[in-house]
Each structure stands twice: as C-alpha cells, then as structure tokens.
VEXDREN-959287 format. One record per residue: residue in one letter; y, z, x of N, C-alpha, C in turn. Coordinates in steps of 0.2 Angstrom, whole numbers, plus 5000, padded with zeros to 4 digits. Layout:
<atoms>
ATOM, a, Y, Z, X, Y, Z, X, Y, Z, X .
...
</atoms>
This chain:
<atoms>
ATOM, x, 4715, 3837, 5225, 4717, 3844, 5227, 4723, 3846, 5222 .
ATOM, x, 4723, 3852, 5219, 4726, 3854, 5216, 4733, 3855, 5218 .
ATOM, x, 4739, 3855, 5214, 4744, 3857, 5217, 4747, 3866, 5221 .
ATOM, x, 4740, 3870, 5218, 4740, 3877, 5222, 4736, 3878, 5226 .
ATOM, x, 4732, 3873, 5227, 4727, 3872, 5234, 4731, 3870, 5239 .
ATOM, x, 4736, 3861, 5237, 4737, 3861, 5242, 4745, 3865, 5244 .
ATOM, x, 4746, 3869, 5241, 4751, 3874, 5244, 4750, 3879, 5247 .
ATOM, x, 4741, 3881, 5245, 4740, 3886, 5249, 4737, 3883, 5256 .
ATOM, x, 4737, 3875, 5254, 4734, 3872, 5265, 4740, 3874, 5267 .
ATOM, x, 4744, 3872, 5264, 4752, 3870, 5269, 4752, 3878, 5270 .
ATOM, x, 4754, 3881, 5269, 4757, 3889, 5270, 4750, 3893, 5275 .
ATOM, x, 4744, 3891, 5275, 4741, 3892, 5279, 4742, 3888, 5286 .
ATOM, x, 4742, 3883, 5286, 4744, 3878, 5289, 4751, 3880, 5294 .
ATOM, x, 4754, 3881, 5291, 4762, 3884, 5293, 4761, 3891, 5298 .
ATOM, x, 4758, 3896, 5291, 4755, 3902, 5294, 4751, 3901, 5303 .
ATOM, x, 4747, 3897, 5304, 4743, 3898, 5309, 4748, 3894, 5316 .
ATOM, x, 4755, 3890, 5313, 4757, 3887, 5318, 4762, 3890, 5322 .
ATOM, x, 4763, 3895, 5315, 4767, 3899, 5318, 4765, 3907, 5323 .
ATOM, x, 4759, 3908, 5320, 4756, 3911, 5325, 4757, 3909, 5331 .
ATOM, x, 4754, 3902, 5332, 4753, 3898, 5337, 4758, 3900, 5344 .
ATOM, x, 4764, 3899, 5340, 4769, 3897, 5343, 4773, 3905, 5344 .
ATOM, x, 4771, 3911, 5341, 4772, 3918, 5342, 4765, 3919, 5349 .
ATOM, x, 4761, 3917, 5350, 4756, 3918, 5354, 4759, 3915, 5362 .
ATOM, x, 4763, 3909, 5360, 4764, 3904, 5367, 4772, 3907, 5369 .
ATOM, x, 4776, 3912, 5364, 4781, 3915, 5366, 4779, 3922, 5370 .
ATOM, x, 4777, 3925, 5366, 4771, 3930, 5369, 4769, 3927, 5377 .
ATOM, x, 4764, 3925, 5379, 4762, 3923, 5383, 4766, 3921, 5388 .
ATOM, x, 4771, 3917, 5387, 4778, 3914, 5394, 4781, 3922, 5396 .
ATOM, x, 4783, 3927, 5389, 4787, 3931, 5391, 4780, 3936, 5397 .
ATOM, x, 4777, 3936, 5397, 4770, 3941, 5399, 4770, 3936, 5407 .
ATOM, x, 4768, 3933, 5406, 4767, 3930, 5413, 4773, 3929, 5417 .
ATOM, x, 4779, 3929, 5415, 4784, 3926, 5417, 4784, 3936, 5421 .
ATOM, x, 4786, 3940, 5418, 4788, 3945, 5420, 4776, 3950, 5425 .
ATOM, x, 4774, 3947, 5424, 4768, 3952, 5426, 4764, 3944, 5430 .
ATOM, x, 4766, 3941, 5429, 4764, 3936, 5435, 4756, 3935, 5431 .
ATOM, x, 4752, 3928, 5435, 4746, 3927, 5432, 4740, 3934, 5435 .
ATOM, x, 4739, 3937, 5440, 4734, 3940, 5440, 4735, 3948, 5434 .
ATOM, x, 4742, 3950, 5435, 4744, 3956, 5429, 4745, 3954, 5425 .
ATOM, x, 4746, 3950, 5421, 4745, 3946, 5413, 4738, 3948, 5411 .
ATOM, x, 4737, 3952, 5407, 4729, 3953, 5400, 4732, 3949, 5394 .
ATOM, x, 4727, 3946, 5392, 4725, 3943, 5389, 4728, 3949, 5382 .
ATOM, x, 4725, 3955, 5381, 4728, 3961, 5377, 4735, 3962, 5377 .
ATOM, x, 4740, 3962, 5383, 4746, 3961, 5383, 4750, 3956, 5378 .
ATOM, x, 4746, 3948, 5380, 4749, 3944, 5374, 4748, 3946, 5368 .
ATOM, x, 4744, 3947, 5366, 4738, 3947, 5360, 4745, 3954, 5356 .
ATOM, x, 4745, 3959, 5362, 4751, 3965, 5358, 4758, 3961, 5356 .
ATOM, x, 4759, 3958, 5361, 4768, 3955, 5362, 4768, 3951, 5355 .
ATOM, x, 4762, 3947, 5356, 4764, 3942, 5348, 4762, 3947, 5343 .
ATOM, x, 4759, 3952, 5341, 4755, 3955, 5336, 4750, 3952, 5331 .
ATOM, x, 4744, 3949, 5335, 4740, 3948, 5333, 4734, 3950, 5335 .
ATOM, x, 4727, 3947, 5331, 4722, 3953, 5335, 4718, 3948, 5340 .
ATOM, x, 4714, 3948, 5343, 4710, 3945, 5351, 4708, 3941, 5346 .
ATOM, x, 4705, 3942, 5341, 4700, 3934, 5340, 4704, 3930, 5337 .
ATOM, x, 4713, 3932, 5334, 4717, 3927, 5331, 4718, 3924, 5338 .
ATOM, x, 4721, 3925, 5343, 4723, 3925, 5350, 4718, 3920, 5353 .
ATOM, x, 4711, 3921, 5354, 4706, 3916, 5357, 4705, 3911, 5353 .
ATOM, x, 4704, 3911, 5345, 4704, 3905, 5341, 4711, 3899, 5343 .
ATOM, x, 4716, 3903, 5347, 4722, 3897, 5347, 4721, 3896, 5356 .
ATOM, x, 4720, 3900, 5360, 4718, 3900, 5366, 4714, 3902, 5371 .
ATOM, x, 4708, 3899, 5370, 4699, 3901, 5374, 4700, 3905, 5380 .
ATOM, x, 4704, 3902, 5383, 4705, 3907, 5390, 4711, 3909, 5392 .
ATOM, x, 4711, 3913, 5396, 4716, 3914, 5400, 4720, 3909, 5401 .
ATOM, x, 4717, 3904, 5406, 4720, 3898, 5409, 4724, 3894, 5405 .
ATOM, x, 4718, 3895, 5399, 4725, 3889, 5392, 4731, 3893, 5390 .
ATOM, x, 4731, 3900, 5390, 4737, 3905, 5390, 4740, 3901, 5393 .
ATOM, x, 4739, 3903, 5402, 4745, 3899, 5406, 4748, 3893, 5405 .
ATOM, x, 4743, 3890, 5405, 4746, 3881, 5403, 4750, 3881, 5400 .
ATOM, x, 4749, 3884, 5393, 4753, 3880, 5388, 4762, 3887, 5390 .
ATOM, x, 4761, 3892, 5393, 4768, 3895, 5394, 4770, 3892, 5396 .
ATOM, x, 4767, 3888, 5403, 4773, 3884, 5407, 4777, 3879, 5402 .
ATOM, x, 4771, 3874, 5398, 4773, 3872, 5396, 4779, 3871, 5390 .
ATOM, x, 4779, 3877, 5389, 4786, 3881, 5384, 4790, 3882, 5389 .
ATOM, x, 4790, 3887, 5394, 4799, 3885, 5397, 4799, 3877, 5400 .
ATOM, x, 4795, 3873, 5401, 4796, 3866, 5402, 4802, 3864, 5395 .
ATOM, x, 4800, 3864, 5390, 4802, 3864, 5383, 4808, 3866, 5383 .
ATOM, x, 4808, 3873, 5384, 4816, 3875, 5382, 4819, 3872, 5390 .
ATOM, x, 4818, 3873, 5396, 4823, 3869, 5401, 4825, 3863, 5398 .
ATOM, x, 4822, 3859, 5396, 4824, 3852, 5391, 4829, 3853, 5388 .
ATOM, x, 4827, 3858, 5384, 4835, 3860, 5378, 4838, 3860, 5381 .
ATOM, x, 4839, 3862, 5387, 4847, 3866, 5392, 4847, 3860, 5395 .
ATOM, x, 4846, 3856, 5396, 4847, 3850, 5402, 4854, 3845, 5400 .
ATOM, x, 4858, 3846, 5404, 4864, 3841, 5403, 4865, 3837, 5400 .
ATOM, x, 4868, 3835, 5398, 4871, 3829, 5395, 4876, 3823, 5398 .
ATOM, x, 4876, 3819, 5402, 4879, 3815, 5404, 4886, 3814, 5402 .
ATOM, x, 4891, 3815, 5406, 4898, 3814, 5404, 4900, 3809, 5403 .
ATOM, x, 4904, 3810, 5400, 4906, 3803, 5396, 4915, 3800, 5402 .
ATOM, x, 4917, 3805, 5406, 4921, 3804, 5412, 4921, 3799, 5414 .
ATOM, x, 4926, 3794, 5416, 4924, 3787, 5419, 4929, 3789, 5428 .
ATOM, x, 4929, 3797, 5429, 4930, 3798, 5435, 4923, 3800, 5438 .
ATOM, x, 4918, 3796, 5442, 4912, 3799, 5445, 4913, 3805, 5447 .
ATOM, x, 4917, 3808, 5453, 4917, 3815, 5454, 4919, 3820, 5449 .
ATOM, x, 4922, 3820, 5445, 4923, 3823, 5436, 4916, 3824, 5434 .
ATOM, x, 4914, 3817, 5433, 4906, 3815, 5431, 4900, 3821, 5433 .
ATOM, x, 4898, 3818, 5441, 4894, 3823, 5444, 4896, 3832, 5444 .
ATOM, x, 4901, 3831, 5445, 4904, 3840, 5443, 4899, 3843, 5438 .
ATOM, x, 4903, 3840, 5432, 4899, 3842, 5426, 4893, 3843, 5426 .
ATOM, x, 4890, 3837, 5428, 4882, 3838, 5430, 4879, 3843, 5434 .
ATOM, x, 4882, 3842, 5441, 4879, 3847, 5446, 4879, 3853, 5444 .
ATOM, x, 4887, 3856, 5441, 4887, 3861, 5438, 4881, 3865, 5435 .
ATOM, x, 4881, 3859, 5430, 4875, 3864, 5424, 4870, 3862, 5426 .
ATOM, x, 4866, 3857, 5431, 4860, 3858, 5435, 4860, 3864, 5438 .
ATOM, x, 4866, 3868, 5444, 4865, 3871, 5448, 4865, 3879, 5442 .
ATOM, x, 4868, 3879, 5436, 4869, 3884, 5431, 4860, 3887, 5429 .
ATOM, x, 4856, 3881, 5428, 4851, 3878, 5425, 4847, 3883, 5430 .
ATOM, x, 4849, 3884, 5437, 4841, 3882, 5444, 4843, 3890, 5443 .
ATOM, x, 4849, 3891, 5442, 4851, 3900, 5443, 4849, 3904, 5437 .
ATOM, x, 4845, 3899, 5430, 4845, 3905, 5427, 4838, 3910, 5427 .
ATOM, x, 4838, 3914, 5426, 4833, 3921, 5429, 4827, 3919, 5426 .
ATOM, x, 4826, 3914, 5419, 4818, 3912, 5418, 4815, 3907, 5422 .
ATOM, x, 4821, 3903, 5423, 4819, 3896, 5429, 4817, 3901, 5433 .
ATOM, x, 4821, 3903, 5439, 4819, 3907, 5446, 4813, 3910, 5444 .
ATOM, x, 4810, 3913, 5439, 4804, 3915, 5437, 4798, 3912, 5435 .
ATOM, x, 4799, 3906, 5433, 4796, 3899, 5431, 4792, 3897, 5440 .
ATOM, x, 4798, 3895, 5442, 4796, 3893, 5448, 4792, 3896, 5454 .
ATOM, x, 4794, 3903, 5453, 4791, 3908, 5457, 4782, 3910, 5454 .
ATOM, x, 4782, 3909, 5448, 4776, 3910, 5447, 4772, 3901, 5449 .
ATOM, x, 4776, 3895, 5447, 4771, 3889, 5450, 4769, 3890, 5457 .
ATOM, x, 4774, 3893, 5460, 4773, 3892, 5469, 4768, 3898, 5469 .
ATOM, x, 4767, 3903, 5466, 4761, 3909, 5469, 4756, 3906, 5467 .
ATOM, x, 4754, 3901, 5460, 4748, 3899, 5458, 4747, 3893, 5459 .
ATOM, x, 4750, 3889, 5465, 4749, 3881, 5464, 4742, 3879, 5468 .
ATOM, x, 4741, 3884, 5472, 4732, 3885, 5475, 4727, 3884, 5468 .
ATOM, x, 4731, 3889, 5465, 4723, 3891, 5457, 4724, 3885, 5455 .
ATOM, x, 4729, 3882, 5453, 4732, 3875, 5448, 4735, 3871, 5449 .
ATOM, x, 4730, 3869, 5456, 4735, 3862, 5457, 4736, 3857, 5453 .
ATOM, x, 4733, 3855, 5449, 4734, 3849, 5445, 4740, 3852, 5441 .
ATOM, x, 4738, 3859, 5437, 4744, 3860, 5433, 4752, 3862, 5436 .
ATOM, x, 4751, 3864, 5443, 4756, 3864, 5447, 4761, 3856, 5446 .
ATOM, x, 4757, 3851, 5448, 4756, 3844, 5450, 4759, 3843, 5443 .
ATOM, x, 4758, 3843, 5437, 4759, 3841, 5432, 4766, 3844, 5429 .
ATOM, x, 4768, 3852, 5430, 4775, 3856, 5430, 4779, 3853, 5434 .
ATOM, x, 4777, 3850, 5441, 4783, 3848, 5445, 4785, 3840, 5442 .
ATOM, x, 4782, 3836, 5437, 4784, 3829, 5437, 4787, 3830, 5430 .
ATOM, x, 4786, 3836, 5426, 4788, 3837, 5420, 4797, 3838, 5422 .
ATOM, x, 4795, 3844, 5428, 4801, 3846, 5429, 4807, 3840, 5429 .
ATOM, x, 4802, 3838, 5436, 4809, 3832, 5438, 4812, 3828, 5432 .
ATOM, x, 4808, 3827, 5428, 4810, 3822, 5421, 4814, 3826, 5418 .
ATOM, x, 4814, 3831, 5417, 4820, 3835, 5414, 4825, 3837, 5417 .
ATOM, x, 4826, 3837, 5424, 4831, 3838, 5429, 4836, 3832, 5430 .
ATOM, x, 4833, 3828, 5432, 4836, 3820, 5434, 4837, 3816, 5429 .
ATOM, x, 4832, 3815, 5424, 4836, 3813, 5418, 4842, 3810, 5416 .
ATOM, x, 4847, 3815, 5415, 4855, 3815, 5413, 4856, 3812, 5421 .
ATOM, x, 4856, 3815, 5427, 4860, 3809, 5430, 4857, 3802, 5432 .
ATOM, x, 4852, 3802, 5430, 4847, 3794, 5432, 4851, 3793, 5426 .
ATOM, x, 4854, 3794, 5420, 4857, 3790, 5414, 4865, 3788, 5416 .
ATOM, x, 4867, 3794, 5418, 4873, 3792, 5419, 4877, 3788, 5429 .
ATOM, x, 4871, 3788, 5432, 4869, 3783, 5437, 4870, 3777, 5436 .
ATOM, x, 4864, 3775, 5429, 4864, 3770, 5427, 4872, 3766, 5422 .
ATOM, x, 4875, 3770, 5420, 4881, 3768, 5417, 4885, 3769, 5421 .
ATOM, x, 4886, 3770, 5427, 4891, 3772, 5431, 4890, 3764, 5434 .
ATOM, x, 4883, 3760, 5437, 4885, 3756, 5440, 4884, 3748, 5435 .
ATOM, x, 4885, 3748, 5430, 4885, 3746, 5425, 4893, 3744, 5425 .
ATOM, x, 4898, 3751, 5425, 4902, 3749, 5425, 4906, 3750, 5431 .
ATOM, x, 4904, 3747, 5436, 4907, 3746, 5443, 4908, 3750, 5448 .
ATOM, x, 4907, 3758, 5443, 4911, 3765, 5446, 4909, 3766, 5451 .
ATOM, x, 4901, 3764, 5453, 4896, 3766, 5458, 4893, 3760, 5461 .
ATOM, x, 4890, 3760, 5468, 4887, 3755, 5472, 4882, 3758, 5475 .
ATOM, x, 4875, 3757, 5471, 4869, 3762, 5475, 4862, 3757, 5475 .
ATOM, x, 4863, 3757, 5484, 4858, 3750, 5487, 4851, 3752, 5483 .
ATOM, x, 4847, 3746, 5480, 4840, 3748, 5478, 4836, 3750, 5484 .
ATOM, x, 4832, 3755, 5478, 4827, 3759, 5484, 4829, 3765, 5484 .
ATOM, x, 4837, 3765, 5484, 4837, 3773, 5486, 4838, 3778, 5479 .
ATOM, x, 4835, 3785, 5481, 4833, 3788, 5476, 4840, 3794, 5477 .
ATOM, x, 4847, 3791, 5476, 4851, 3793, 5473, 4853, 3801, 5468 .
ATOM, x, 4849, 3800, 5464, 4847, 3805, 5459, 4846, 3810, 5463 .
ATOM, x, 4839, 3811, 5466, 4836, 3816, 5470, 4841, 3817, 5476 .
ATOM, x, 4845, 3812, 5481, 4851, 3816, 5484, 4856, 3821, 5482 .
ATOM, x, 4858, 3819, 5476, 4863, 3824, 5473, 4859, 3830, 5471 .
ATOM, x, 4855, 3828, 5467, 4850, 3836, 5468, 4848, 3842, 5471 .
ATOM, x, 4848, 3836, 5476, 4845, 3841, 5482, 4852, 3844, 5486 .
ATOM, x, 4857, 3844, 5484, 4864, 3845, 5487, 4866, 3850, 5483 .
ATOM, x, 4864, 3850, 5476, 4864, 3855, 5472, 4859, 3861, 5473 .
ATOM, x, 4853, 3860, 5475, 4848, 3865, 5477, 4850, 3868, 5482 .
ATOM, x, 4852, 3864, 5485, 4852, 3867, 5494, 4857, 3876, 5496 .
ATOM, x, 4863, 3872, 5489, 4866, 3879, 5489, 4865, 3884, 5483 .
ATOM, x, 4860, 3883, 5478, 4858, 3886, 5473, 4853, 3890, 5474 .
ATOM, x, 4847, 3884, 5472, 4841, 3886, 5470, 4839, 3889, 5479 .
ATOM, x, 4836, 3888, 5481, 4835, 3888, 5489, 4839, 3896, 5489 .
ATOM, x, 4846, 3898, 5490, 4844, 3905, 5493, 4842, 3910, 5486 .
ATOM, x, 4842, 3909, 5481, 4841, 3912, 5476, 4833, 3911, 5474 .
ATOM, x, 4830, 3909, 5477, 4824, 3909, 5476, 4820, 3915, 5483 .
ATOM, x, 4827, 3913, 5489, 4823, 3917, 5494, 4827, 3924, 5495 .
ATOM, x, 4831, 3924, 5494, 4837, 3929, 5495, 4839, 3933, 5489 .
ATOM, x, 4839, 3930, 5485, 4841, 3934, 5477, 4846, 3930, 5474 .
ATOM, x, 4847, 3930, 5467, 4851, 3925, 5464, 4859, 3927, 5465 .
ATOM, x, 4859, 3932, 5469, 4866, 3937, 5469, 4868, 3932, 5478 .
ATOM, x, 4864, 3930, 5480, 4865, 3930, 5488, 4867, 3923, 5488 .
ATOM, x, 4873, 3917, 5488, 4876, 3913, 5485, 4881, 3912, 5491 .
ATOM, x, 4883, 3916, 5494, 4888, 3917, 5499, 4894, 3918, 5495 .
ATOM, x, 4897, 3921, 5490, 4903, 3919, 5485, 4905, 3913, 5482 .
ATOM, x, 4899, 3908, 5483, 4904, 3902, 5483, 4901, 3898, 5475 .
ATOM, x, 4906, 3897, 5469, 4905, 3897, 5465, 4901, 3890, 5462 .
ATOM, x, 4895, 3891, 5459, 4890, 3886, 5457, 4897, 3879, 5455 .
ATOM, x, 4903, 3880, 5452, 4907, 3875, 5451, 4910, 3871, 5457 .
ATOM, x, 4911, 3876, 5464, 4910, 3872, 5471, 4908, 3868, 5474 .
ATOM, x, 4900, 3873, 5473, 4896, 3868, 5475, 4893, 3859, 5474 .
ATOM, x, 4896, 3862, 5467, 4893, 3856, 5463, 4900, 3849, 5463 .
ATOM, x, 4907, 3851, 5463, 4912, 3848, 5465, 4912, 3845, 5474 .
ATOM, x, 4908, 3849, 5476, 4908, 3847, 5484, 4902, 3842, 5483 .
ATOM, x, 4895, 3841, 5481, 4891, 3840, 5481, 4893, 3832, 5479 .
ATOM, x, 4898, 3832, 5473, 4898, 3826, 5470, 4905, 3821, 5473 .
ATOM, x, 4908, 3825, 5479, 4913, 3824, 5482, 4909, 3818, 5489 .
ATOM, x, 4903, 3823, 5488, 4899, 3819, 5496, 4898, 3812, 5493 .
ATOM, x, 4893, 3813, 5486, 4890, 3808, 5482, 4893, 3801, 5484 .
ATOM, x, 4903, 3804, 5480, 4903, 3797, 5479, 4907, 3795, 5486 .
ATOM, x, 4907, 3799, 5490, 4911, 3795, 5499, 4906, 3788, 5501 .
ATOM, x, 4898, 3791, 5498, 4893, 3788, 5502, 4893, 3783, 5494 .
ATOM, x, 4892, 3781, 5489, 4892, 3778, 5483, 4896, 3776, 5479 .
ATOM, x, 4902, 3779, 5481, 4909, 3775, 5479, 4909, 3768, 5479 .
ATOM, x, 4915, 3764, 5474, 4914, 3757, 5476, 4919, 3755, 5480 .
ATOM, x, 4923, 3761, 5482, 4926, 3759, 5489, 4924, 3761, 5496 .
ATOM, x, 4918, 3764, 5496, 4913, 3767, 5502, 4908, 3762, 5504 .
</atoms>
C-alpha cells in the first residue's frame, strides 16, 4: 500500500471513529434526557449530524443505541471516580472518599443514568445486571484500594467476609443518593454532602478502628 492509501485508510479510519463516538455522545445525551421509549433513533442521528444509514451502519438497533450510552456514562463515571488518599488518618481518608462518592451519586447525569436503568431494568435485565456490576467496580474501587493499604498498614481491622467497602457506601447513599433519586437532588435536609461523608467515615472507623 502506498503511502497515500494508507493515509487515506487512517483518516477514514479516524473519520468513522469519530463519528462513532459523535453517535454514542448523541445517543447518552437523548436518552438520558427523553428516556428509552421517547428517544428516535432520528433524534440521535440529528444531535450527532449524521444521516440514518451512517447511524444504522455504527448501530443496527435501537437497543445497541442504548447499550452502548449506558456504556459511555459508565466511562465517564470512571473518570470522575476518586482517588484514594494518601492521609494515614482513616477518618481524613474516608471523608475524602465519601465526599466525592456522595458528589459523584449527586451529579444530575448519574441521577439520570440510574433513573433510566431502574425504568428499563424489566426490558434489559441482563443489561441492567451488567451496569450494576460495572457500576459497583467503579464505585468501590478507590476505597477497596484504600481499604486494602489501610490495613496493610495497621490503620484498620476488618474481619474477613465482611464487605466493609459496601458499608460505607451504603452510608454514603443513604443520605445522598436515596432522597435525591426520590425527593429531588435539592431535598438533602441541608446537610452538607461533606457531613455526611465525615459522619459516615466517623461510624466506619469506631466499628473498624484498631482501637475498636
């Protein structure tokens, strides 16, 4: 192949991934806001600016539309997901963490993300089934890491078996995610996502301290 062939595979190449990847932006934003029954297929095909047959050659159905959205804000949550402190005070530590979990559950695409698995989880279970395990890996991650170096070096004592990670989690949902998915992200009781996340990790360590 010649050197202006294969320049023009690459930039075709390029060309179609980028498309791709204008279609699966397209397509998050559409369903995110018009849910899967008012999501057309025409709607994404406008948002990205391309025409139905570019759009069905990257996506035969509807359903592979959905999939592959979810699978992009999976992606970007990733990007956003914590980073393990480097603090050798475990309630310092967790704070950090909780914090930008509890920042994380509250932002307006999440709460949108989730809202649309729980309306479709009847249509796609398996894909439902498969966003929740993606989820949790990018949720619990940073503190399964920082779990693991915590008791590493002494800071913590957490009997095997128990699923630690998912306790503080679920302490961090309980005052986040939980009324802001039922109540509205505004309905919090005043209490600042830094509270709860500070209290959360105050429980943690009374129960997982190595003085506890």
């Amino acid at each position: 192949m010649t050197d202006a062939l294969s320049g023009l595979a690459k930039y075709q190449h390029n060309l179609a991934s980028r498309k791709h990847q204008d279609i699966v932006i397209a397509a998050t934003h559409v369903f995110l806001k018009q849910g899967y029954d008012g999501a057309t297929v025409d709607a994404v095909a406008q948002q990205a600016s391309v025409s139905l047959a570019t759009l069905y050659k990257h996506f035969p159905t509807k359903a592979d539309l959905y999939g592959a959205a979810l699978g992009n804000v999976v992606s970007q949550l990733a990007a956003q997901a914590p980073h393990p402190s480097a603090s050798s005070d475990p309630v310092k530590a967790l704070t950090a963490l909780g914090k930008a979990y509890g920042e994380l559950l509250l932002d307006p695409q999440t709460l949108g993300f989730l809202r649309l698995i729980i309306a479709e989880q009847t249509r796609f279970p398996e894909l439902g089934a498969e966003m929740y395990e993606r989820g949790k890996l990018v949720a619990q991650g940073p503190v399964h890491a920082y779990l693991e170096a915590a008791l590493k070096a002494g800071e913590l004592s957490i009997p095997k078996g128990v699923d630690a990670a998912g306790q503080f989690h679920a302490m961090i949902e309980h005052g986040t995610l939980m009324p802001a998915l039922l109540l509205g992200r505004d309905r919090l009781g005043g209490r600042p996502v830094t509270t709860i996340a500070r209290e959360a990790a105050r429980t943690f360590v009374a129960r997982f301290g190595k003085a506890a």
